[in-house]
LUMKENU-674720 format. One record per residue (C-alpha): x, y, z. Coordinates in steps of 0.5 Angstrom, whole numbers, plus 500, padded with zeros to 3 digits. Layout:
BEGIN
<rec px="X" py="Y" pz="Z"/>
...
# end
This chain:
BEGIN
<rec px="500" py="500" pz="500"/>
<rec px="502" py="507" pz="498"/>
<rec px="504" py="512" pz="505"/>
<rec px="497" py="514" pz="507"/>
<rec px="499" py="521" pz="508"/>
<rec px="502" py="521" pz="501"/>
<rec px="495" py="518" pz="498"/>
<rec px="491" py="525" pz="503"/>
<rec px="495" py="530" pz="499"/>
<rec px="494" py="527" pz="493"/>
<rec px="487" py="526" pz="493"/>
<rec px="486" py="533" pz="495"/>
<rec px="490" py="537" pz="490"/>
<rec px="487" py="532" pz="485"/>
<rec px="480" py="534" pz="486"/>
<rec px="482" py="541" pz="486"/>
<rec px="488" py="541" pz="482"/>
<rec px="491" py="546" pz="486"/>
<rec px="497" py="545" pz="491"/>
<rec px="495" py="551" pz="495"/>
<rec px="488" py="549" pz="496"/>
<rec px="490" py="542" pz="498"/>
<rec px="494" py="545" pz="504"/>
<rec px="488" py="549" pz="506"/>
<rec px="483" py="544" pz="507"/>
<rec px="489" py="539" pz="510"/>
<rec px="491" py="544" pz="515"/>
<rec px="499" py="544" pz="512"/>
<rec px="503" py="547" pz="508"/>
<rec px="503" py="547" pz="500"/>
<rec px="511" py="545" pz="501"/>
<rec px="508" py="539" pz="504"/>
<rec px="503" py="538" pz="500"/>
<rec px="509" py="537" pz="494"/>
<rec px="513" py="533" pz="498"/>
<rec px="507" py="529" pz="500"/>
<rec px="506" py="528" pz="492"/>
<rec px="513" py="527" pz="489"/>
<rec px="514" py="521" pz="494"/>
<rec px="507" py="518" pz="492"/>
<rec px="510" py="518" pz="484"/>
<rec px="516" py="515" pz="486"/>
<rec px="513" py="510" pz="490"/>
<rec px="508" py="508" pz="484"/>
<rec px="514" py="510" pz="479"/>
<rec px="508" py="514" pz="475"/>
<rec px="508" py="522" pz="473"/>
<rec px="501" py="525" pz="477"/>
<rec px="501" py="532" pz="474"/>
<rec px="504" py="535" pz="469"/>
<rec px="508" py="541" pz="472"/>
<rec px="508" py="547" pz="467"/>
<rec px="512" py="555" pz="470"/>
<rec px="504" py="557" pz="469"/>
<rec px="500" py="552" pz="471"/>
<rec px="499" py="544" pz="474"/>
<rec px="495" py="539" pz="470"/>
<rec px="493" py="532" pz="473"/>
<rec px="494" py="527" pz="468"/>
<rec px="488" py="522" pz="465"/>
<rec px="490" py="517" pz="469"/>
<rec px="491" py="520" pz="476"/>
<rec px="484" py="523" pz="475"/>
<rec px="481" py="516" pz="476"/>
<rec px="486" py="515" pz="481"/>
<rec px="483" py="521" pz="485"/>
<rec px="476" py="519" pz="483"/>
<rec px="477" py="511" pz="486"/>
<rec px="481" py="515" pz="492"/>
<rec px="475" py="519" pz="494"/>
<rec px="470" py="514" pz="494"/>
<rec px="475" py="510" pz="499"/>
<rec px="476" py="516" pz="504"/>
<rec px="468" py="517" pz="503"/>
<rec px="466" py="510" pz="506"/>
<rec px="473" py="511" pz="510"/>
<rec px="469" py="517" pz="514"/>
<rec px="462" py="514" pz="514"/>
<rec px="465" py="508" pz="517"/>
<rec px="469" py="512" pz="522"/>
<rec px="462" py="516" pz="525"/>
<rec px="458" py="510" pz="525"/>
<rec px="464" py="506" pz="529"/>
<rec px="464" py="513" pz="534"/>
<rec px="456" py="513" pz="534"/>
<rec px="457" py="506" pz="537"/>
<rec px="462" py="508" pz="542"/>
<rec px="458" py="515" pz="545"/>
<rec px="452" py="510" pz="545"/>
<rec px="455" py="505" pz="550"/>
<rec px="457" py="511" pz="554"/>
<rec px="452" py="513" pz="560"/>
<rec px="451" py="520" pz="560"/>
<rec px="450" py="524" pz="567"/>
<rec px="449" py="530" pz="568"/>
<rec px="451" py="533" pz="576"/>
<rec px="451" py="539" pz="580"/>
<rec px="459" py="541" pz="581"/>
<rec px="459" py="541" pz="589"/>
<rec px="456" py="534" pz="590"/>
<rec px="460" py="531" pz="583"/>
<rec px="466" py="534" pz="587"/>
<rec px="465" py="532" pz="594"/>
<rec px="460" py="526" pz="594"/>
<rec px="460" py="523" pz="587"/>
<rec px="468" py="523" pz="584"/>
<rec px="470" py="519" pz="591"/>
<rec px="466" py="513" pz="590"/>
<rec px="466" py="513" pz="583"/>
<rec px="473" py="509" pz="583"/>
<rec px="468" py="503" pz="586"/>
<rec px="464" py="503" pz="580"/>
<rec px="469" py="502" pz="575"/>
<rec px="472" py="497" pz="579"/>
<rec px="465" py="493" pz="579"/>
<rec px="463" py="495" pz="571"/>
<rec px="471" py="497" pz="569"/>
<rec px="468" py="496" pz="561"/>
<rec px="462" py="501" pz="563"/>
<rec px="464" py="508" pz="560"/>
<rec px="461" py="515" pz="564"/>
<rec px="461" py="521" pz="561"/>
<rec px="460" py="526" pz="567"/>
<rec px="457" py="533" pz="567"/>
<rec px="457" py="538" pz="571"/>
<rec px="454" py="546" pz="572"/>
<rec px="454" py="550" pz="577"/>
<rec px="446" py="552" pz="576"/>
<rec px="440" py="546" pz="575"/>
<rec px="440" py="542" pz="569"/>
<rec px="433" py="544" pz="564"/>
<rec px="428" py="538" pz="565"/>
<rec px="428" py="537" pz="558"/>
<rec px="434" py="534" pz="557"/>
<rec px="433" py="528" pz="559"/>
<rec px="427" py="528" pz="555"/>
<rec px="430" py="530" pz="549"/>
<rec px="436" py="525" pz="549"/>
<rec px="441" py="529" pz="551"/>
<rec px="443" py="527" pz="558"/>
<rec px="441" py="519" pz="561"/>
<rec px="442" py="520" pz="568"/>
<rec px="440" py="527" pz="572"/>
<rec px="442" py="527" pz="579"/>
<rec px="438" py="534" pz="581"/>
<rec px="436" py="537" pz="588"/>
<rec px="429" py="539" pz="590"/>
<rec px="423" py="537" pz="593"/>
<rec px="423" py="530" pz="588"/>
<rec px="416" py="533" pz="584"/>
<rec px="418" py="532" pz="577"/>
<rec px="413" py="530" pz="573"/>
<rec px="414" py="526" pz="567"/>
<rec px="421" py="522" pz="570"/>
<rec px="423" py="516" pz="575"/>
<rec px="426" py="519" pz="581"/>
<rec px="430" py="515" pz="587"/>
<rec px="431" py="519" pz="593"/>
<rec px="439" py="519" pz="594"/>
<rec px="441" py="523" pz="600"/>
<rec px="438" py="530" pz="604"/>
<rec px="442" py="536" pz="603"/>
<rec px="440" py="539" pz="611"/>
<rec px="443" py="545" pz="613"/>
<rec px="449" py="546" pz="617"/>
<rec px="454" py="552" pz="619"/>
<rec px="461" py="550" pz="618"/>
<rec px="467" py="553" pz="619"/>
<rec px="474" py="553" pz="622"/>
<rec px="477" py="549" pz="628"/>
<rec px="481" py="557" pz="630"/>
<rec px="475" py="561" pz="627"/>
<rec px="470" py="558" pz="632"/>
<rec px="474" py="562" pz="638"/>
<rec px="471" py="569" pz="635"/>
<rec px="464" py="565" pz="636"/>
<rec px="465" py="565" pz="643"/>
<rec px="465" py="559" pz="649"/>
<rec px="460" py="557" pz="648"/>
<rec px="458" py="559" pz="641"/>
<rec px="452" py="564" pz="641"/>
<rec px="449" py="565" pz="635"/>
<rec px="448" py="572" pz="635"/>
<rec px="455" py="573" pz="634"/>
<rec px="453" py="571" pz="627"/>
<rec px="452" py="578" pz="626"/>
<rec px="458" py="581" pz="627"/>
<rec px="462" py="575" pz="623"/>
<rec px="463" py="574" pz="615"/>
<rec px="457" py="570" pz="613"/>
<rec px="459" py="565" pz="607"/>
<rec px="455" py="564" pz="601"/>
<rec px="454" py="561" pz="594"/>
<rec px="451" py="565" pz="590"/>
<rec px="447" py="559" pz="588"/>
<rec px="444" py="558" pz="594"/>
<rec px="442" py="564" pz="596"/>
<rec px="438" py="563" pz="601"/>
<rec px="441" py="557" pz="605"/>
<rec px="444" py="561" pz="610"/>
<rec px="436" py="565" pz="612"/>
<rec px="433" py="558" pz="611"/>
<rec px="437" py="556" pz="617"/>
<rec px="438" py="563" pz="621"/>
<rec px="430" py="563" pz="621"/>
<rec px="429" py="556" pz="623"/>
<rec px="434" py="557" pz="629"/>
<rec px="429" py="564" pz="631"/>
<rec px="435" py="569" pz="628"/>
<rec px="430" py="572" pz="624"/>
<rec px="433" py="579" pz="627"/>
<rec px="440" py="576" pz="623"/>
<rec px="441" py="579" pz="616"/>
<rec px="443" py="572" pz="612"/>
<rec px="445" py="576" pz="606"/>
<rec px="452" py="579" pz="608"/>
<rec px="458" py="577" pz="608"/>
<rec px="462" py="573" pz="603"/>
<rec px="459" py="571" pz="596"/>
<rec px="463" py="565" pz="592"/>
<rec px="461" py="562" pz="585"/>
<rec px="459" py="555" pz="588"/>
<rec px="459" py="552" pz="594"/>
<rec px="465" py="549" pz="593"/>
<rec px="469" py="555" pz="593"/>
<rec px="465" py="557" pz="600"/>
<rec px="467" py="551" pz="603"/>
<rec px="474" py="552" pz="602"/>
<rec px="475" py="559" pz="605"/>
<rec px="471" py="556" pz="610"/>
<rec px="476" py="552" pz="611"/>
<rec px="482" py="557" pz="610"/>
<rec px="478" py="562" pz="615"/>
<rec px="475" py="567" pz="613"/>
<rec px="469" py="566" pz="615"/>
<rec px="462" py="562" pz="617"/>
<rec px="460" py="558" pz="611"/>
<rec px="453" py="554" pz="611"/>
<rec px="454" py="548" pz="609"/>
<rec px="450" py="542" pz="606"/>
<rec px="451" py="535" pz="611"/>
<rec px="451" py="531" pz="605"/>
<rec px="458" py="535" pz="602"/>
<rec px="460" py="537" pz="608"/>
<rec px="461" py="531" pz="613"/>
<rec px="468" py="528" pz="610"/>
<rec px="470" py="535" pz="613"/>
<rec px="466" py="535" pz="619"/>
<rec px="468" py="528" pz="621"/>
<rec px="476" py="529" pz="620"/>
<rec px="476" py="535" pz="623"/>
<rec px="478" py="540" pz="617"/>
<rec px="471" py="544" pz="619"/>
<rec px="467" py="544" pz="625"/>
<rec px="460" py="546" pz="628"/>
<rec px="459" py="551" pz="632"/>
<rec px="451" py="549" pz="633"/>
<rec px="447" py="543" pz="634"/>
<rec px="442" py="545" pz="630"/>
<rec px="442" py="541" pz="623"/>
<rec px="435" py="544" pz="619"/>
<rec px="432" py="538" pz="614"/>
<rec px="429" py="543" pz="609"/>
<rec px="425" py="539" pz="606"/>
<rec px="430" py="538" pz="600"/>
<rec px="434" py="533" pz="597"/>
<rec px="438" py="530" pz="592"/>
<rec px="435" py="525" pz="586"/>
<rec px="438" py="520" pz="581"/>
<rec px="433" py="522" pz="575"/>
<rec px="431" py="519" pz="568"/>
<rec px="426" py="518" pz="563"/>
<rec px="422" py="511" pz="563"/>
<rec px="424" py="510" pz="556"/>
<rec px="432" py="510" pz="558"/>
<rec px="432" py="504" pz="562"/>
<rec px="433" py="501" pz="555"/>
<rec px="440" py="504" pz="555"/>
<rec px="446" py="500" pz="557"/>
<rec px="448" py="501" pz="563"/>
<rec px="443" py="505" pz="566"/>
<rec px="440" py="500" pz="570"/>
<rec px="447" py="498" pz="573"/>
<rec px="449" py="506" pz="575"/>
<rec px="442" py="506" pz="578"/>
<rec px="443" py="501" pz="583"/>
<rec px="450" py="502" pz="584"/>
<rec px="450" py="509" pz="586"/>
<rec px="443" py="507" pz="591"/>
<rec px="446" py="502" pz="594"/>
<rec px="452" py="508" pz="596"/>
<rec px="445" py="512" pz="598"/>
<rec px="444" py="507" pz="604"/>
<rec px="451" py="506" pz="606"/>
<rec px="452" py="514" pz="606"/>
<rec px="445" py="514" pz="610"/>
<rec px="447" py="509" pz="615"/>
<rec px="454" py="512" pz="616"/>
<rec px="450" py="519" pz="618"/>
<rec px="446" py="516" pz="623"/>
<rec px="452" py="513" pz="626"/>
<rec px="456" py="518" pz="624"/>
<rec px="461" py="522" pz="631"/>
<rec px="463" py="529" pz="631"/>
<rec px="471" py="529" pz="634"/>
<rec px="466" py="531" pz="640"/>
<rec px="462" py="526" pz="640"/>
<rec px="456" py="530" pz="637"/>
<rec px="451" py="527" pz="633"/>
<rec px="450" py="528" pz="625"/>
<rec px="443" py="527" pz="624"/>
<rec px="439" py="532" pz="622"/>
<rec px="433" py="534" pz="627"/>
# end
């Protein structure tokens, strides 16, 4: 077989009988395109194009050559989509909020891969919620979305509540006072996400500290980014005890309060009926359930280094 490369050249400046518009659609330069096509002609020992000081002629037999070749890259391309659509149809897409791929997800993934390590995710992420229709047009297999659990059109399964916590560091909790008063609060930095605006006057008003102003502070593009400055210092984040509690049990952040408020809201694996058809849903669905009872058990038994509980009240 002629080299590959040199047969691409030619093939384009066959078709457009120019060395200058073959480089342009190969992304080269038309030096390499000339070099590309004198080693084909000297591989096969035939002239393809008549050079001339004003033009470039390709010969009669070389046409036909480009002609064959053409109809060969062409199924060449089909072929390979076809294999590449085959290849994206075996993957699961899914589709979950950053915070809770970064800090719940991507750690016990690893024990997924272990178990189905053919089975290939392909994971996105965004910082606001995903538009329902999505899983309804095809576009995601699987959501992982937080709410009340009403969505209608799609099977839900509860995978963990997401109640609320204030969380902040082991030094920063002495500014809170001994005990830790909440109405200190008022006069510390509040640490928000901008995209759960109103966790922090959720949990102020269930703790009776409707007085406290639960929109100042610091606010950070995700709750990610105010989870770490928590952990740097900077002030009293409200967390989430489902993307906390790793932190919470090693110590890296504590909680100056026992109040734990249940909201009402959770997190919950989504799809559409018809995408059990799918491969490998089903195996991911019951997979991340399975982790769902285990992070349930580990909260209900779960210790802070004082000895407090982390059951939400």
């Amino acid at each position: 077989m002629p080299p590959l490369n040199a047969l691409r050249a030619f093939e384009a400046a066959g078709r457009h009988v120019s060395f200058t518009k073959a480089a342009e659609e190969l992304f080269v330069t038309p030096g390499a395109i000339s070099r590309q096509i004198k080693l084909l002609e000297e591989v096969l020992g035939v002239e393809l194009f008549e050079r001339t000081s004003r033009d470039l002629r390709i010969t009669d037999e070389a046409s036909d050559y480009v002609t064959v070749l053409g109809g060969v890259f062409d199924q060449v391309d089909r072929a390979t989509k076809r294999l590449m659509g085959a290849h994206r149809e075996r993957s699961l897409r899914v589709h979950c909020a950053m915070t809770f791929t970064l800090r719940w997800l991507v750690p016990r993934l690893p024990l997924f891969h272990r178990l189905y390590p053919k089975r290939e995710i392909q994971l996105a992420t965004s910082l606001s919620p995903m538009p329902v229709n999505q899983l309804s047009m095809g576009d995601i297999d699987i959501a992982i979305q937080q709410g009340a659990g009403d969505w209608p059109g799609l099977v839900v399964h509860r995978l963990a509540g997401s109640a609320l916590i204030p969380v902040c560091s082991p030094a920063f909790l002495e500014r809170l006072g001994s005990p830790p008063s909440i109405e200190a609060l008022a006069e510390q930095t509040l640490l928000h996400s901008m995209v759960r605006n109103n966790d922090w006057r959720d949990w102020l008003d269930a703790a009776g500290a409707r007085h406290i102003d639960g929109a100042t502070g610091l606010h950070f593009e995700s709750s990610t980014l105010a989870y770490q400055s928590a952990v740097e210092g900077l002030g009293v984040a409200i967390g989430q005890m489902v993307l906390v509690i790793d932190d919470l049990m090693s110590g890296r952040l504590v909680a100056p309060f026992d109040l734990i408020h249940d909201n009402g809201v959770a997190y919950y694996l989504t799809y559409v009926e018809h995408a059990m058809k799918k491969p490998g849903l089903a195996e991911f669905r019951d997979w991340i359930l399975a982790q769902s009872v285990e992070y349930e058990a580990t909260l209900r038994n779960a210790r802070l280094p004082d000895g407090r509980s982390l059951a939400s009240g």
